[in-house]
N, CA, C and O atoms as a GROMACS GRO file, in nm:
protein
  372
    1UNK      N    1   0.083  -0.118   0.000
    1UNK     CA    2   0.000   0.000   0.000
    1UNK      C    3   0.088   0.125   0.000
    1UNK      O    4   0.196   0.126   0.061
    2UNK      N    5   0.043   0.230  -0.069
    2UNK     CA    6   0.124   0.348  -0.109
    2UNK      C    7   0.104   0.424  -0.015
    2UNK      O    8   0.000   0.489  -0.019
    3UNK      N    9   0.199   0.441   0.104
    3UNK     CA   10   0.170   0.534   0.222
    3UNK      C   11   0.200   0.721   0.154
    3UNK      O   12   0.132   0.814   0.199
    4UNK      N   13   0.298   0.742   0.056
    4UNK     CA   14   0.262   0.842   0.032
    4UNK      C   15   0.176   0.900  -0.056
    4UNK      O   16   0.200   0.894  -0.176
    5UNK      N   17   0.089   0.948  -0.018
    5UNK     CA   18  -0.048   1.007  -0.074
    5UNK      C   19  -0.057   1.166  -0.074
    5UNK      O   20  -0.021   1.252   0.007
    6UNK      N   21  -0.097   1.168  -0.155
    6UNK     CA   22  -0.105   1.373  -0.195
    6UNK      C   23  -0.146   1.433  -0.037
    6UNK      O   24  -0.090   1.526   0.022
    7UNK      N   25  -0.227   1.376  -0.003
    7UNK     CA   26  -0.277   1.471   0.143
    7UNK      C   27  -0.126   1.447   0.234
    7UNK      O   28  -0.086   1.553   0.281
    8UNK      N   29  -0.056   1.350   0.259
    8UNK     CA   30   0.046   1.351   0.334
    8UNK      C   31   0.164   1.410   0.268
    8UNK      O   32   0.274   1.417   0.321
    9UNK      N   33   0.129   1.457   0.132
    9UNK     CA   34   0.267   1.493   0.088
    9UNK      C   35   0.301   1.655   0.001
    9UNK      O   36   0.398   1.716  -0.044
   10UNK      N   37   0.126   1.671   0.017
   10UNK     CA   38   0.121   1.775  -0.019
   10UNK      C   39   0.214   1.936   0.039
   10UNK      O   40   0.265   2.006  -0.048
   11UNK      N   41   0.223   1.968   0.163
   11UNK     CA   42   0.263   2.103   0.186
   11UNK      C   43   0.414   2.101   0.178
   11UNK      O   44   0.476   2.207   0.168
   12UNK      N   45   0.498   1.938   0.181
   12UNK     CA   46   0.638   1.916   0.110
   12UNK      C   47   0.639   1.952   0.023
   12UNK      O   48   0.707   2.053   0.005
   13UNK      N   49   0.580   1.906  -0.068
   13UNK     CA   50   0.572   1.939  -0.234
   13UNK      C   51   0.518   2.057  -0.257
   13UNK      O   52   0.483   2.077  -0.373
   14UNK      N   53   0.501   2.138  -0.183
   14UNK     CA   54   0.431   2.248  -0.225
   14UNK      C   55   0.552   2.378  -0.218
   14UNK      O   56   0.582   2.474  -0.289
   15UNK      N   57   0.608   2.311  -0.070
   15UNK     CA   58   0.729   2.383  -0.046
   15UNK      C   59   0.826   2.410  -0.120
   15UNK      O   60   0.860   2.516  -0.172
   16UNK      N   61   0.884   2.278  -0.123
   16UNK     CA   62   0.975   2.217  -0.248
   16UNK      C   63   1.008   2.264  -0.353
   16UNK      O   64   1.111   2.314  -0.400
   17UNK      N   65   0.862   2.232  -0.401
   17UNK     CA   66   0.861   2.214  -0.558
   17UNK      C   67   0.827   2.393  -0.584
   17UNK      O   68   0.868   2.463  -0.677
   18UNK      N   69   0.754   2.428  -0.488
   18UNK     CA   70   0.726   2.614  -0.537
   18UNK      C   71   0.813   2.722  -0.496
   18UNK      O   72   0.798   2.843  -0.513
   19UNK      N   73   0.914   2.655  -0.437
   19UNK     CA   74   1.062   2.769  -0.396
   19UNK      C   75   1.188   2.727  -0.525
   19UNK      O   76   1.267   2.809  -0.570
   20UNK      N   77   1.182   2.611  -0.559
   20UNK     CA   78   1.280   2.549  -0.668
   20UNK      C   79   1.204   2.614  -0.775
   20UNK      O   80   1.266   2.694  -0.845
   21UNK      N   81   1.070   2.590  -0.801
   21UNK     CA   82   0.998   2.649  -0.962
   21UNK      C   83   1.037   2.755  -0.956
   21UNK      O   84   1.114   2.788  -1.047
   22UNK      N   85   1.002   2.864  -0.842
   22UNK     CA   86   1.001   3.060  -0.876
   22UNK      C   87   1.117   3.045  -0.907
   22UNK      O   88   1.145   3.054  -1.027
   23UNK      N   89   1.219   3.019  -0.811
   23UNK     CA   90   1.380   3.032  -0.847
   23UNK      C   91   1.431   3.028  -0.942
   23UNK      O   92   1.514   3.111  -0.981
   24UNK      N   93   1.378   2.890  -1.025
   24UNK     CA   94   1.438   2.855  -1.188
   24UNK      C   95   1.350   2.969  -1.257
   24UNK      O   96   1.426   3.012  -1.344
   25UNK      N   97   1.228   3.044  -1.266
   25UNK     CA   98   1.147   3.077  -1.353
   25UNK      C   99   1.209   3.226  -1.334
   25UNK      O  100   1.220   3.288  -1.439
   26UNK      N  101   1.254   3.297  -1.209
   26UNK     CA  102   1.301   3.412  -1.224
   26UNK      C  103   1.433   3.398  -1.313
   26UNK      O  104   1.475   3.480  -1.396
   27UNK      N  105   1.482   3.288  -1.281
   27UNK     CA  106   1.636   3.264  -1.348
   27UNK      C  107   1.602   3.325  -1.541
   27UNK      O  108   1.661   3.402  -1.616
   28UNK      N  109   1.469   3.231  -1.552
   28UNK     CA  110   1.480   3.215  -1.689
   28UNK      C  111   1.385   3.323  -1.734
   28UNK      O  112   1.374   3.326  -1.857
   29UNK      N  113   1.307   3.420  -1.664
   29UNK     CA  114   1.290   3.544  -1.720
   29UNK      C  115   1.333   3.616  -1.703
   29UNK      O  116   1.292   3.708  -1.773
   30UNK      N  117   1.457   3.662  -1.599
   30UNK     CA  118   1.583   3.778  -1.611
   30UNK      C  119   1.652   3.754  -1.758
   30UNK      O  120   1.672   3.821  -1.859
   31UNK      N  121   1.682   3.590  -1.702
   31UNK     CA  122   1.769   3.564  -1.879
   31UNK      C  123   1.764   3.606  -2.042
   31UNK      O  124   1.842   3.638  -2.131
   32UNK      N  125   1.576   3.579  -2.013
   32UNK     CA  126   1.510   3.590  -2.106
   32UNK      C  127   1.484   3.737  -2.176
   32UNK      O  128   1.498   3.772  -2.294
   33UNK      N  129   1.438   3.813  -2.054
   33UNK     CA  130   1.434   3.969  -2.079
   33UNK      C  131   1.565   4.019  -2.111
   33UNK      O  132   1.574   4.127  -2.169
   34UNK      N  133   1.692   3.940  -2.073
   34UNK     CA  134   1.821   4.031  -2.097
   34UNK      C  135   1.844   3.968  -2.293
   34UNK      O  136   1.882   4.022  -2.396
   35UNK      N  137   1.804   3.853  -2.262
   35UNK     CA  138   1.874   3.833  -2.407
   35UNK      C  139   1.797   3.915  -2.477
   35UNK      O  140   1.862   3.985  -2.555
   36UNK      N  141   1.659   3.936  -2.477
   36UNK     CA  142   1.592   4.022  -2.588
   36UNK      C  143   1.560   4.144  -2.575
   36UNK      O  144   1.491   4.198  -2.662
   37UNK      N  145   1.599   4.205  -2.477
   37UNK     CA  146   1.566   4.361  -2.399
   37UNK      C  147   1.456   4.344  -2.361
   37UNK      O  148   1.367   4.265  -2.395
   38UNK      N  149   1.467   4.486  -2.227
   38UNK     CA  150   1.330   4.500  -2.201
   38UNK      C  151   1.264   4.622  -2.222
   38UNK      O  152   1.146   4.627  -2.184
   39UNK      N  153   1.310   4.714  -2.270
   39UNK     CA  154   1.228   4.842  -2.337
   39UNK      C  155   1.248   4.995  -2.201
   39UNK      O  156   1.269   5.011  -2.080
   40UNK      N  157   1.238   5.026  -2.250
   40UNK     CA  158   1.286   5.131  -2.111
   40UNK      C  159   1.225   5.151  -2.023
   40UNK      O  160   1.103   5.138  -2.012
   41UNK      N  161   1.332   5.200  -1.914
   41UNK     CA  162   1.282   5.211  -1.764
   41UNK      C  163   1.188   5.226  -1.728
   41UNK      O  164   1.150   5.173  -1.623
   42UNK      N  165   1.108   5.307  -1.804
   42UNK     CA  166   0.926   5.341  -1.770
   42UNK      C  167   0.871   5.244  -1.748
   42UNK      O  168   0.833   5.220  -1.633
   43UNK      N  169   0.843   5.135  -1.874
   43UNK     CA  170   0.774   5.008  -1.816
   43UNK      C  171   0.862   4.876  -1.772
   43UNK      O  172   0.870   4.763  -1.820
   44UNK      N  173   0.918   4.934  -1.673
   44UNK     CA  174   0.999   4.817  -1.507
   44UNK      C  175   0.893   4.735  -1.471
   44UNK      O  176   0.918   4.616  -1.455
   45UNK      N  177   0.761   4.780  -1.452
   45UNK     CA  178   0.691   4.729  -1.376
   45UNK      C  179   0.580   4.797  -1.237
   45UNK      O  180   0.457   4.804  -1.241
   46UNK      N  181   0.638   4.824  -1.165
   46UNK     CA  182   0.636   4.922  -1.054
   46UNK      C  183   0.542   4.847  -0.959
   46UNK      O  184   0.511   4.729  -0.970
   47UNK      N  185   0.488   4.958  -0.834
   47UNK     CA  186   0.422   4.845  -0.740
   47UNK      C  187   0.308   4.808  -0.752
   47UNK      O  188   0.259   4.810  -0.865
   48UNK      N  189   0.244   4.770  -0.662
   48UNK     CA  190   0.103   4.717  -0.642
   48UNK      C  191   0.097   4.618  -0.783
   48UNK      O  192   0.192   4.547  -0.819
   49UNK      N  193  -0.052   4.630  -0.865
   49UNK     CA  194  -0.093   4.590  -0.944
   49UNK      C  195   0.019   4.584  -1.054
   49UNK      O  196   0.079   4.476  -1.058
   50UNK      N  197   0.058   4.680  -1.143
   50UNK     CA  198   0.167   4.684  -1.191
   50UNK      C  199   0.279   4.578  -1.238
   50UNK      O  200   0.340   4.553  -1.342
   51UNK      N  201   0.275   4.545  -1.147
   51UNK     CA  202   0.445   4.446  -1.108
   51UNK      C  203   0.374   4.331  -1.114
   51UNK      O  204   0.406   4.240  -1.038
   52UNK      N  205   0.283   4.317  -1.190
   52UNK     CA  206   0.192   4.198  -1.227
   52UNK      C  207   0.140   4.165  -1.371
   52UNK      O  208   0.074   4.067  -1.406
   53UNK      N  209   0.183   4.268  -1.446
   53UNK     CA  210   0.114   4.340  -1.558
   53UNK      C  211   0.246   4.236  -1.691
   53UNK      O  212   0.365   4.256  -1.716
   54UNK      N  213   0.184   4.170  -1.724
   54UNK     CA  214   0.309   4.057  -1.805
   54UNK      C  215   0.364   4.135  -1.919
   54UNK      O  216   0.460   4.088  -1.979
   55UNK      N  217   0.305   4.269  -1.961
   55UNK     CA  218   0.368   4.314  -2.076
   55UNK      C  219   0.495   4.391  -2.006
   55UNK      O  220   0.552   4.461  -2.089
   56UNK      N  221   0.558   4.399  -1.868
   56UNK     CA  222   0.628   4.490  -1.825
   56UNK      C  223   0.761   4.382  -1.759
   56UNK      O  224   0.736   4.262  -1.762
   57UNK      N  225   0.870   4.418  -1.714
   57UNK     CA  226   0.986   4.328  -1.709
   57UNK      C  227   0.946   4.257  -1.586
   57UNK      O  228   0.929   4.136  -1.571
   58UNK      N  229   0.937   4.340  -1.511
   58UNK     CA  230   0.893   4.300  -1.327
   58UNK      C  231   0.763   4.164  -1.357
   58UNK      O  232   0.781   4.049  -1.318
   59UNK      N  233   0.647   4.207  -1.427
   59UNK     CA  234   0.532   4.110  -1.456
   59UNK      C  235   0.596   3.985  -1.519
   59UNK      O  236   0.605   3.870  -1.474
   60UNK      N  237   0.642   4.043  -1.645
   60UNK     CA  238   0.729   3.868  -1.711
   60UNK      C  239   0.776   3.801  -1.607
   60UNK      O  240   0.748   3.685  -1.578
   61UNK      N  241   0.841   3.866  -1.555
   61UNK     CA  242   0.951   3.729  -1.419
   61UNK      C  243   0.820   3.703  -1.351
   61UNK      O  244   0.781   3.587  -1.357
   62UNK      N  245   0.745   3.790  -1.287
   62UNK     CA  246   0.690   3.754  -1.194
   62UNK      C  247   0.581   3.673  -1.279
   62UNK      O  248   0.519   3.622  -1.185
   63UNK      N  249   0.532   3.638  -1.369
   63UNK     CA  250   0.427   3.493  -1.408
   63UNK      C  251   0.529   3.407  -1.470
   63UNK      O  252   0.467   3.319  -1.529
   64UNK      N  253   0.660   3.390  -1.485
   64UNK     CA  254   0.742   3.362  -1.545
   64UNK      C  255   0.739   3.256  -1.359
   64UNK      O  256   0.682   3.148  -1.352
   65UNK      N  257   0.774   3.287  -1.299
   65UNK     CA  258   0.768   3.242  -1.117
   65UNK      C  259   0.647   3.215  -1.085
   65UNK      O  260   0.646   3.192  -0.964
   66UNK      N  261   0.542   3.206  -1.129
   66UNK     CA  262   0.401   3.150  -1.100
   66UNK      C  263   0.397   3.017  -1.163
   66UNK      O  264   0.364   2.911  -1.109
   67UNK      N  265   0.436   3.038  -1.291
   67UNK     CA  266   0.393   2.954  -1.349
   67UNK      C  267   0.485   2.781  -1.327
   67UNK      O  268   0.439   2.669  -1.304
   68UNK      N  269   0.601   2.821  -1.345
   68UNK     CA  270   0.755   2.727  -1.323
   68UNK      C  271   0.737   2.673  -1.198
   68UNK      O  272   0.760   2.554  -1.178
   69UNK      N  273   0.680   2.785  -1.066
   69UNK     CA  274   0.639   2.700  -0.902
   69UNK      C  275   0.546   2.638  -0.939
   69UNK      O  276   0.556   2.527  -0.886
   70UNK      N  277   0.417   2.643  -1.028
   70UNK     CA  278   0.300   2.591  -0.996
   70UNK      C  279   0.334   2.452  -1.034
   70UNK      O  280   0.273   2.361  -0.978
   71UNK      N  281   0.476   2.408  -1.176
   71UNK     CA  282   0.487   2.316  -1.282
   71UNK      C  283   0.495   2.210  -1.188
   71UNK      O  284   0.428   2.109  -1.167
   72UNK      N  285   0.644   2.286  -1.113
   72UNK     CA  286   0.738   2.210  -1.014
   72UNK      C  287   0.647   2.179  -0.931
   72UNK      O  288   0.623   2.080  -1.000
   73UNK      N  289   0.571   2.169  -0.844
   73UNK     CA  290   0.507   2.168  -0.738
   73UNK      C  291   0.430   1.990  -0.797
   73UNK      O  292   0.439   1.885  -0.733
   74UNK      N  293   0.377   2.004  -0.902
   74UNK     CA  294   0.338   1.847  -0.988
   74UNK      C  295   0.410   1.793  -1.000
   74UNK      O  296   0.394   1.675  -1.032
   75UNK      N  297   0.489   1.828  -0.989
   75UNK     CA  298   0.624   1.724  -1.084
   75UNK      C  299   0.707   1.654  -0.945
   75UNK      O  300   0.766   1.546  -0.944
   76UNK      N  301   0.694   1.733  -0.851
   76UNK     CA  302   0.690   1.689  -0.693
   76UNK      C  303   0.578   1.590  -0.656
   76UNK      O  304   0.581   1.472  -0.622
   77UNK      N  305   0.514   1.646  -0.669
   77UNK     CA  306   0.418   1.523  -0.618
   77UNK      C  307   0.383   1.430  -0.683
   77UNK      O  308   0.351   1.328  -0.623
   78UNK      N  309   0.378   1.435  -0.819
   78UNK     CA  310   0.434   1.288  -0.896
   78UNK      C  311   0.506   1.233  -0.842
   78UNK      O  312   0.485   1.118  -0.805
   79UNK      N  313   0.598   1.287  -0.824
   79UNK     CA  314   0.741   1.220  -0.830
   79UNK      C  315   0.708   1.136  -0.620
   79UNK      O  316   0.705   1.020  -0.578
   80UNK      N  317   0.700   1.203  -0.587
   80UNK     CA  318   0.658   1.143  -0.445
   80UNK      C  319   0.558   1.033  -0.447
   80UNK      O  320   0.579   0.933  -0.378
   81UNK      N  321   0.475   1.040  -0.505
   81UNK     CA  322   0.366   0.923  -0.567
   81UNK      C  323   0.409   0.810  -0.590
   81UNK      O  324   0.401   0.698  -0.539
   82UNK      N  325   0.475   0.877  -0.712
   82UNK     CA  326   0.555   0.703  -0.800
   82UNK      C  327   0.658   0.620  -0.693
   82UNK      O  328   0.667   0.497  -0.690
   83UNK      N  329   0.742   0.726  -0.594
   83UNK     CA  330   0.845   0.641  -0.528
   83UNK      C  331   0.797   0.613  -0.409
   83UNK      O  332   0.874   0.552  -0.334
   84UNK      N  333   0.651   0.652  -0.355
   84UNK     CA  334   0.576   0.526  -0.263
   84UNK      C  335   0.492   0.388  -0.364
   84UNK      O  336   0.456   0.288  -0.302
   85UNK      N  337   0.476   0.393  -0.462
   85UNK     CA  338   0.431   0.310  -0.531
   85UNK      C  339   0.554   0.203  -0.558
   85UNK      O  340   0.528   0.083  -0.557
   86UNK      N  341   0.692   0.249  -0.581
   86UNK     CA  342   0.794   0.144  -0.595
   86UNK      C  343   0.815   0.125  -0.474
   86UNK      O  344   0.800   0.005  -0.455
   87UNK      N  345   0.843   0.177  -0.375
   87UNK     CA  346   0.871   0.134  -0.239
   87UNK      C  347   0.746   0.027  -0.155
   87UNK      O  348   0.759  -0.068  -0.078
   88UNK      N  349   0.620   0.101  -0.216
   88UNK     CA  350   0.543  -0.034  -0.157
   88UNK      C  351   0.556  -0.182  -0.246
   88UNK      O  352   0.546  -0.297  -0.201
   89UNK      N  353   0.576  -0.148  -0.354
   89UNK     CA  354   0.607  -0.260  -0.450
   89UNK      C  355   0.697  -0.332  -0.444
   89UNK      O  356   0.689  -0.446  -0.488
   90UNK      N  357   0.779  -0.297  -0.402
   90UNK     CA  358   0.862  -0.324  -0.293
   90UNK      C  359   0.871  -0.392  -0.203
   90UNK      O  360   0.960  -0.477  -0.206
   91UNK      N  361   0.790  -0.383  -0.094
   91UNK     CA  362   0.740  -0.422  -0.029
   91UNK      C  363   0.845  -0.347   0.139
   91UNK      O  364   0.855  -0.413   0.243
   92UNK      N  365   0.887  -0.253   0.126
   92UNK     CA  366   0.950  -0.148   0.201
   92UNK      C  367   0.839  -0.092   0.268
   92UNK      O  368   0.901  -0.030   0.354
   93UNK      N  369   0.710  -0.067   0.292
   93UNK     CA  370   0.591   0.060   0.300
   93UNK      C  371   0.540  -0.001   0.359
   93UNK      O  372   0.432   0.034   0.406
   0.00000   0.00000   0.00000
């Protein structure tokens, strides 16, 4: 029997997998905005609402980091799934 189950493994994987996703996703929309520019200083982004706004540099990273935590966060708990499924198969569990 597969003791790890999404409810027991969920706020790991949530942790996990959504501090590793933003991390890589800011990585790869700084990268991204530098290789192709980002248009001038005016549209940075700025606060509140703004800095949310995907046509602006600050918005790209920042759904660029929504999206990469949300990926990772599945790909965690897959991955936690499958290796209580071999471990009970196993017969380890």
């Amino acid at each position: 029997m597969n003791k790890l189950t999404f409810g027991k493994t969920f706020w790991t994987a949530f942790i996990a997998g959504g501090t590793t996703g933003m991390g890589n996703g800011s990585v790869f929309g700084a990268a991204l905005m530098c290789a192709l520019g980002r248009g001038g200083f005016e549209n940075w982004g700025g606060w509140g609402a703004q800095a949310y706004m995907p046509s602006t540099f600050q918005g790209f990273v920042d759904w660029c980091m929504f999206v990469f935590g949300i990926g990772f966060v599945f790909i965690v708990m897959l991955a936690m799934k499958r290796h209580g499924e071999l471990e009970a198969a196993a017969g380890n569990a």
